[in-house]
C-alpha positions in Angstrom: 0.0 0.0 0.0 1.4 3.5 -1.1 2.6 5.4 1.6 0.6 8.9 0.0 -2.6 6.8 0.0 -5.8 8.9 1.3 -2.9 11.8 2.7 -3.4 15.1 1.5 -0.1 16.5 0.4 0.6 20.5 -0.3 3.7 20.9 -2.9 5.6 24.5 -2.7 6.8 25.8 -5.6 5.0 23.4 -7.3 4.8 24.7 -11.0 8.6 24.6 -10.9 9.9 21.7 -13.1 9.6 18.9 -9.9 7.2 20.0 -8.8 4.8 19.4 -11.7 6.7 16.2 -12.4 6.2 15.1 -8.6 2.0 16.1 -9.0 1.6 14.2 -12.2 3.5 11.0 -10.9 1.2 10.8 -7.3 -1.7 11.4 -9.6 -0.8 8.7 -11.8 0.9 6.0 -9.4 -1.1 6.7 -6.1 -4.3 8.0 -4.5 -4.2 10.8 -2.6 -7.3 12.3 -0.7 -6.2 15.9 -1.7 -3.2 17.3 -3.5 -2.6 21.2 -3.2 -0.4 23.0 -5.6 1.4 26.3 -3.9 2.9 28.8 -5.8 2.7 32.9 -6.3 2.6 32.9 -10.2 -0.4 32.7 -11.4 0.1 32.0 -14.9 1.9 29.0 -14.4 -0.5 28.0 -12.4 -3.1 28.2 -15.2 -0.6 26.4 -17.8 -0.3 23.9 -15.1 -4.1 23.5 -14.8 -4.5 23.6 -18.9 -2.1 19.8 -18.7 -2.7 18.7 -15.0 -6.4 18.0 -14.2 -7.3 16.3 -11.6 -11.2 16.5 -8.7 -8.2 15.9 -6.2 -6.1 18.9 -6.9 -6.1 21.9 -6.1 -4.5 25.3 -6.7 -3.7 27.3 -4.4 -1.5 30.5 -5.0 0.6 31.7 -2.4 4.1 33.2 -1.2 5.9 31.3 1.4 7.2 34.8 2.2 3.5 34.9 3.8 3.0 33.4 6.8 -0.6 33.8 7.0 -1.4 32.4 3.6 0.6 29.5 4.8 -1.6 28.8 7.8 -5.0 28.5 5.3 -2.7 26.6 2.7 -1.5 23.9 5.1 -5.0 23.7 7.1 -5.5 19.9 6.8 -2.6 19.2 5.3 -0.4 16.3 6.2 2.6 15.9 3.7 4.9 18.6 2.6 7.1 18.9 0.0 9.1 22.0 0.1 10.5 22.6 -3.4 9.7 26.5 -3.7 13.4 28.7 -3.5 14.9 31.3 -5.9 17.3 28.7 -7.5 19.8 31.1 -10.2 22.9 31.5 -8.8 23.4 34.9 -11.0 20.2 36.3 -9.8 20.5 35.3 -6.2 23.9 37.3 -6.3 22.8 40.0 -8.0 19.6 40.2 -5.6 20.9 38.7 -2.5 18.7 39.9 0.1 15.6 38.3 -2.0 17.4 35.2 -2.0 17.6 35.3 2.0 13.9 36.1 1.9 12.9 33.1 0.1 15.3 31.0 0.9 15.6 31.3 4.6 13.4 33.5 6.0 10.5 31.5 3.4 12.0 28.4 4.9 11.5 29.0 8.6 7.9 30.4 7.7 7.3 26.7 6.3 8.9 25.4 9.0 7.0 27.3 12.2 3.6 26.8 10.1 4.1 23.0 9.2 4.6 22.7 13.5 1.7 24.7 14.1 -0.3 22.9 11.7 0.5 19.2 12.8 2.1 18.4 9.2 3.3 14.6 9.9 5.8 14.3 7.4 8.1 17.5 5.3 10.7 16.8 2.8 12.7 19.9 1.8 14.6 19.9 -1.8 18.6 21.0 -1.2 21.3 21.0 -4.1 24.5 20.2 -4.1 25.4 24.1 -4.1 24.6 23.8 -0.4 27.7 21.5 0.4 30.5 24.0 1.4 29.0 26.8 -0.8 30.9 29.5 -2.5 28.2 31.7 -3.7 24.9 32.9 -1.8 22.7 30.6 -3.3 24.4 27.9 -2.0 24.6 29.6 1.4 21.0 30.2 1.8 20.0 26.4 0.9 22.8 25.3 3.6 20.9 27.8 6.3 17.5 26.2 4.9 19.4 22.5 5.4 20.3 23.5 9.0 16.5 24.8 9.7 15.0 21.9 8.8 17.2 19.8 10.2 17.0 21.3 13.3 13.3 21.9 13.5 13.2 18.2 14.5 13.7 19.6 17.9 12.0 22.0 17.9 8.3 20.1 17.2 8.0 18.6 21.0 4.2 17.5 21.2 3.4 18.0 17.9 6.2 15.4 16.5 6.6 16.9 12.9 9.2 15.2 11.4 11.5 17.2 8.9 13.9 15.8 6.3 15.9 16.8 3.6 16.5 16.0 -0.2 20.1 16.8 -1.3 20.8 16.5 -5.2 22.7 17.3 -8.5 21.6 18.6 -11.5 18.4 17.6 -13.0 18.4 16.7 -16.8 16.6 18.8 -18.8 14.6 21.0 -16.0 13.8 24.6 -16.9 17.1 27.1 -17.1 19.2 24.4 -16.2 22.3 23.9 -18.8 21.1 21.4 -21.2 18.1 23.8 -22.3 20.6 26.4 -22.8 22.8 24.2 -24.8 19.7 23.9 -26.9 18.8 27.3 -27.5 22.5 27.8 -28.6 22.9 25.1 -31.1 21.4 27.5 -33.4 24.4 30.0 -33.3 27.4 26.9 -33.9 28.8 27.8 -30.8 29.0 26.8 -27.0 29.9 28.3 -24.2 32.0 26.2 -21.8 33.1 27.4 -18.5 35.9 25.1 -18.3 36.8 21.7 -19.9 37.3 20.0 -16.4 34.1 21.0 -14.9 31.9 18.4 -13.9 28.7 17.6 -12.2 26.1 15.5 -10.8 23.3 14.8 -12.4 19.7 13.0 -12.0 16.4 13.1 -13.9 12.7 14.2 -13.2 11.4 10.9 -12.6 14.5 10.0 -10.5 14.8 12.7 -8.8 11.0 12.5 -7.7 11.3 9.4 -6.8 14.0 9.6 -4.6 11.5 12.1 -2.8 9.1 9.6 -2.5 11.2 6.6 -1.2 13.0 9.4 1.6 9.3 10.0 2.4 8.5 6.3 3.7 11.9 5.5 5.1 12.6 9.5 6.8 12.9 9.6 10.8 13.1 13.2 10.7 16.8 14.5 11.2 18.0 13.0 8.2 19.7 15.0 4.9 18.9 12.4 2.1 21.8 12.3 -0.9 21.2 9.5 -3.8 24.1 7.8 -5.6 23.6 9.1 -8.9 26.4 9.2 -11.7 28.6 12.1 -12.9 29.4 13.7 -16.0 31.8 16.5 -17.9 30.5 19.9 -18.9 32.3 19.3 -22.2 30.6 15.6 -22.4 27.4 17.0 -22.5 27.9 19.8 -24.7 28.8 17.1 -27.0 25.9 15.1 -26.7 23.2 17.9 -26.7 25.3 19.6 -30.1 27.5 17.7 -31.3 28.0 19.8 -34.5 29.1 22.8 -32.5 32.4 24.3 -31.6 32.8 25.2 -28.2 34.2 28.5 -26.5 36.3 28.3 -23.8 34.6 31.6 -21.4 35.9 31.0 -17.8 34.4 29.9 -14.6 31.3 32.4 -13.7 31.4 34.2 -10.4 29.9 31.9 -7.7 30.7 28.8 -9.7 32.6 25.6 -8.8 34.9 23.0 -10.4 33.4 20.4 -8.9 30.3 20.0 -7.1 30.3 17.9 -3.4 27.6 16.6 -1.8 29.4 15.0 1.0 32.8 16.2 2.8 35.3 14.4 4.9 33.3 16.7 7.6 30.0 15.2 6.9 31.4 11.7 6.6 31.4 11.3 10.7 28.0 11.6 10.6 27.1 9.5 7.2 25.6 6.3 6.7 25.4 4.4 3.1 22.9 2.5 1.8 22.5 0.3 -1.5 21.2 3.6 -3.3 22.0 6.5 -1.5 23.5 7.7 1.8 21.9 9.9 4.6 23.6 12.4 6.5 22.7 12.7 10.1 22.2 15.1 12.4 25.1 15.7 14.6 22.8 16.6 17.4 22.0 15.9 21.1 18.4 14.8 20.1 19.5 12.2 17.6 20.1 8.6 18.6 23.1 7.3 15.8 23.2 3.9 17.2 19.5 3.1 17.3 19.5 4.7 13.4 22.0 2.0 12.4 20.2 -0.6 14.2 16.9 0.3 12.7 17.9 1.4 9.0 20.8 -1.5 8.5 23.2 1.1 7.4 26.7 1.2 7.5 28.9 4.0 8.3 31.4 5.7 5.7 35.3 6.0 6.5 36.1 8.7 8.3 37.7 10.2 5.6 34.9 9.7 2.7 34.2 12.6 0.4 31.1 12.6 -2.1 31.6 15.1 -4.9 31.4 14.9 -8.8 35.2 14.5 -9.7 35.6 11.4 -7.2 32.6 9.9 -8.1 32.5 5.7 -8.5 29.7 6.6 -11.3 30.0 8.2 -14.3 27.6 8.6 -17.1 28.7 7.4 -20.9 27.7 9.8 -23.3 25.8 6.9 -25.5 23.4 6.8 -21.5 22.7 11.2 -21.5 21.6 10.9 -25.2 19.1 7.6 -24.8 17.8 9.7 -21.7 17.3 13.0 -23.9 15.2 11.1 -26.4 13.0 10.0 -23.9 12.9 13.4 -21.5 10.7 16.4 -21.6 13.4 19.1 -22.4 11.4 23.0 -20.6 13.6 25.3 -22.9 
């Protein structure tokens, strides 16, 4: 029996390009009493509603900035899936202090209303960007990390139990790099940071997924990473366009190498599984022995470091081009 079975579940941010991938796969694969979709852009919403109809949904537009709208979303309510942030690393530099707002100070409002509401379960989305972040984006999804993380505590009586999703780059999802490539192909040339960057990176379905497993096996505490494979900049680029030259431009402000999504720091506190690990909280409140005991994970070495360059999985470029001919590209 599905786990989302006769729950209602609210979705943040959910015209973003999970979170109508996540409401069109519990439509399809599981029966919900009530699904809300929670945004603050109206047209999307209505482009969502023109594809996405369903007596079970319903819309519901909103700013998590807005604590008040939050109490009438979440009335009943008892899954969460927090996907809404500002997630452009340009834009979030350029506009920092709107980042914060969203990111953080939108974060605890989800957080303090979820409580106050009774939510059983919340999952929050992360990145990668959040593991020892160099620009703000990054920074305000690590502070988001560390809120839900710790709101664990915070619940007492109410027992709402907060986890965390962190992962790479998602295939195809709207302004992320492989739409870009696409809307360049038309000019012969690409733009490549760097020949040596490389990066994580997961589909829709997998990434949704993933979501939905952490959902039935969370405790609350826990920061969620899959194994998923890596890949070069350059290797895409190839795949995507192969009949274009590339232009060597320089790593952006803000922008990494290599992406990590565990250090050695984290590794103390990380437990692996068949198919991804799970970070732990290193906190009073949270009982590592009786996790290992109850989960059958195993601990890491001490000295384990997750991040794209040292990755045990890499994706051939014959794998990223099957998956493009079968995935929704949102260019």
């Amino acid at each position: 029996m599905s786990f989302l079975n006769g729950k209602s579940i609210l979705v943040t941010g959910a015209t973003g390009s999970f979170g109508k991938r996540f409401v069109k796969t519990v439509l399809e694969k599981h029966k919900p009493k009530r699904l809300v979709v929670f945004s603050r852009d109206e047209l999307k919403q209505f482009e969502m509603q023109q594809t996405i109809q369903s007596p079970k949904l319903r819309y519901f537009l909103g700013d998590i900035r807005d604590k008040e709208r939050l109490y009438r979303a979440l009335d009943g309510v008892e899954v969460v899936i927090h996907a809404a942030a500002m997630k452009q690393v340009p834009a979030s530099e350029y506009n920092p202090m709107e980042a914060v707002k969203t990111n953080i100070m939108g974060a605890e409002n989800v957080i303090n209303v979820c409580i106050d509401q009774e939510i059983k379960h919340v999952i929050a989305l992360s990145t990668d960007k959040a593991t020892n972040p160099i620009n703000l984006y990054g920074a305000t999804k690590l502070a988001s990390d560390k809120l839900f993380v710790a709101a664990n505590a915070l619940s007492g009586r109410h027992r709402t139990r907060f986890s965390v999703v962190r992962y790479g780059n998602v295939i195809g999802s709207r302004g992320s790099v492989i739409p870009f490539f696409m809307q360049k192909r038309a000019s012969g040339v690409l733009p490549i940071t760097d020949p040596r960057m490389t990066r994580f990176w997961i589909t829709l379905g997998q990434g949704v997924q993933f979501v939905l497993d952490s959902l039935e096996r969370m405790q609350g505490g826990e920061i969620f990473v899959p194994k998923i494979p890596s890949m070069t900049v350059v290797d895409v680029a190839k795949v995507v366009a192969p009949e274009c030259r590339h232009k060597i431009i320089g790593i952006r402000p803000g922008e990494k190498l290599h992406e990590i999504m565990i250090t050695e720091d984290d590794a103390l506190n990380t437990v692996e599984f068949d198919t991804c690990f799970a970070i732990q909280p290193a906190s009073d409140w949270w009982d590592k022995a009786r996790f290992l005991k109850k989960t059958g994970g195993k601990k890491v070495a001490e000295n384990f470091r997750y991040a794209s360059d040292n990755n045990p999985q890499w994706m051939t470029p014959a794998q990223l081009a099957k998956i493009l001919k079968r995935e929704p590209i949102e260019i």
